[in-house]
Each structure stands twice: as structure tokens, then as C-alpha cells.
C-alpha positions in Angstrom: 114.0 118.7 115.2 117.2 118.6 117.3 117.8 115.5 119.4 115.4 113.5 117.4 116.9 110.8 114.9 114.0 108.5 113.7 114.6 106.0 110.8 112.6 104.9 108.3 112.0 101.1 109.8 110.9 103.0 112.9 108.2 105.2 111.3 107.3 102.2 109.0 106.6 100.7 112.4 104.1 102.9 113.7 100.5 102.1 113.3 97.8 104.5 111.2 94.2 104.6 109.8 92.7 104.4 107.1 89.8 106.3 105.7 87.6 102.9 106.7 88.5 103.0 110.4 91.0 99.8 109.7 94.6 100.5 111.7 97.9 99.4 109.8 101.2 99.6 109.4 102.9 102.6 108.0 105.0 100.6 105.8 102.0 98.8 104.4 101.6 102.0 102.3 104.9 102.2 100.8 105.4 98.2 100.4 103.3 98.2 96.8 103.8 101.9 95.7 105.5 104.9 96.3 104.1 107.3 99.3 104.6 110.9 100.3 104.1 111.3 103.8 103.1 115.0 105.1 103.2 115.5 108.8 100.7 118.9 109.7 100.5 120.2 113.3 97.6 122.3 114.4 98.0 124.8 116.7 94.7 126.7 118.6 
């Protein structure tokens, strides 16, 4: 993506859910273990 430059403290920043509902921090993943984030867009 041109024009976009997003570090890694930024995305860490962003908040996600978990498969119980619960919202977090990205970074709360990656803090204890190695994580592999996969972004998937949907078009239709």
C-alpha cells in the first residue's frame, strides 16, 4: 500500500477479539510468544 507507513507499536496498539468475545491488545499476543498475523479482505 502506497502512502501508508504503519509500525509495529502502532498495530500492537490496535484492539482485537478473541474467540471468547474478550477485546485486547494486539500486542498482548506477541508479548509471551511468537504470532503470525494474516490480514484477509473479502470482496462481494
Amino acid at each position: 500500500m502506497e502512502g501508508y507507513n504503519v509500525s509495529v507499536e502502532q498495530l500492537g496498539r490496535l484492539g482485537v477479539y478473541n474467540e471468547q468475545g474478550q477485546k485486547s491488545a494486539l500486542r498482548d499476543l506477541w508479548a509471551t510468544q511468537t504470532a503470525v498475523l494474516v490480514l484477509v479482505r473479502h470482496f462481494g
